[in-house]
C-alpha positions in Angstrom: -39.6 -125.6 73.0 -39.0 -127.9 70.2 -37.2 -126.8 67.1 -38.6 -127.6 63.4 -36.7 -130.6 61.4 -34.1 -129.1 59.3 -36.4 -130.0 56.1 -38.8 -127.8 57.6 -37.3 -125.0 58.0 -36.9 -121.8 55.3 -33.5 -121.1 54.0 -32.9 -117.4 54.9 -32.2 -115.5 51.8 -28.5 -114.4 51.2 -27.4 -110.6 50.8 -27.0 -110.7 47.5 -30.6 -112.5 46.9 -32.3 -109.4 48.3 -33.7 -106.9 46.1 -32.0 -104.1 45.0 -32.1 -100.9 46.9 -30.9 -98.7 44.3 -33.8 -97.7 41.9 -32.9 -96.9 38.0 -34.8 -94.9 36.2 -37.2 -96.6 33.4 -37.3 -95.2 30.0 -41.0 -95.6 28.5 -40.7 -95.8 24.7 -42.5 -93.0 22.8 -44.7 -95.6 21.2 -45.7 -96.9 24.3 -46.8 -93.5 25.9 -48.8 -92.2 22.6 -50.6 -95.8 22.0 -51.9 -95.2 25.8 -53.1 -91.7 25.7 -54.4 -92.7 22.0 -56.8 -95.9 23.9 -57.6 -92.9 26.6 -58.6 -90.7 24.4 -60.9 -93.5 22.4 -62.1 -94.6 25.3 -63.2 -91.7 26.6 -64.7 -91.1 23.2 -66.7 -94.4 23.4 -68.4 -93.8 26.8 -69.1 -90.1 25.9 -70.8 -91.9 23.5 -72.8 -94.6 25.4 -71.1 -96.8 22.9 -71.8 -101.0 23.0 -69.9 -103.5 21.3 -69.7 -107.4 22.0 -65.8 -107.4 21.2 -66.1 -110.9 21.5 -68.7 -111.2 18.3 -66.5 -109.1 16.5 -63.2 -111.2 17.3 -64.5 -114.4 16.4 -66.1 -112.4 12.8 -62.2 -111.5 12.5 -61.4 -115.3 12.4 -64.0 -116.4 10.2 -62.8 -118.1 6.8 -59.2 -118.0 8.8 -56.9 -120.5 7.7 -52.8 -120.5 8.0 -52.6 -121.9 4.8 -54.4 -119.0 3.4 -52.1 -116.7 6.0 -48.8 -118.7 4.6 -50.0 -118.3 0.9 -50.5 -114.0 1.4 -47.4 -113.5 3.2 -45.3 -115.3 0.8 -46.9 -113.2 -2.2 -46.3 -109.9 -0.3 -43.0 -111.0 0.7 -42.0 -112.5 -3.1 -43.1 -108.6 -4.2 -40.7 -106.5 -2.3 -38.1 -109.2 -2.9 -37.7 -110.4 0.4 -38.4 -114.5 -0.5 
């Protein structure tokens, strides 16, 4: 049986390449765990409801009028009022 040209062939991964076997714990930030249970809760909410929305139509209302200008212009004010600029 003929062997594979060398370009061919897959370089075996080294020891030290290989994953882990030792598993540390992950620490979930408070935030993290009451924003999901708070978007489980609402949606549970919104079916109980029958609820219907086209999220799309009301993202693209959000951006109506949008302009970075107008964006740079309001940040600046809030930031030249708390003293920050």
């Amino acid at each position: 049986m003929a062997s594979a040209p060398a370009h061919m062939v897959a370089a075996r991964p080294s020891r030290s390449s290989r994953r882990s076997t030792s598993r540390a714990p992950v620490t979930i930030p408070r935030e993290f765990v009451f924003m999901e249970r708070a978007a489980i809760g609402l949606a549970r909410r919104f079916f109980g409801w029958a609820a219907e929305m086209n999220w799309r139509q009301v993202f693209e209302a959000t951006l109506e009028g949008f302009t970075e200008g107008a964006l740079a212009e309001r940040q600046a004010t809030a930031l030249g009022a708390v003293g920050l600029v």
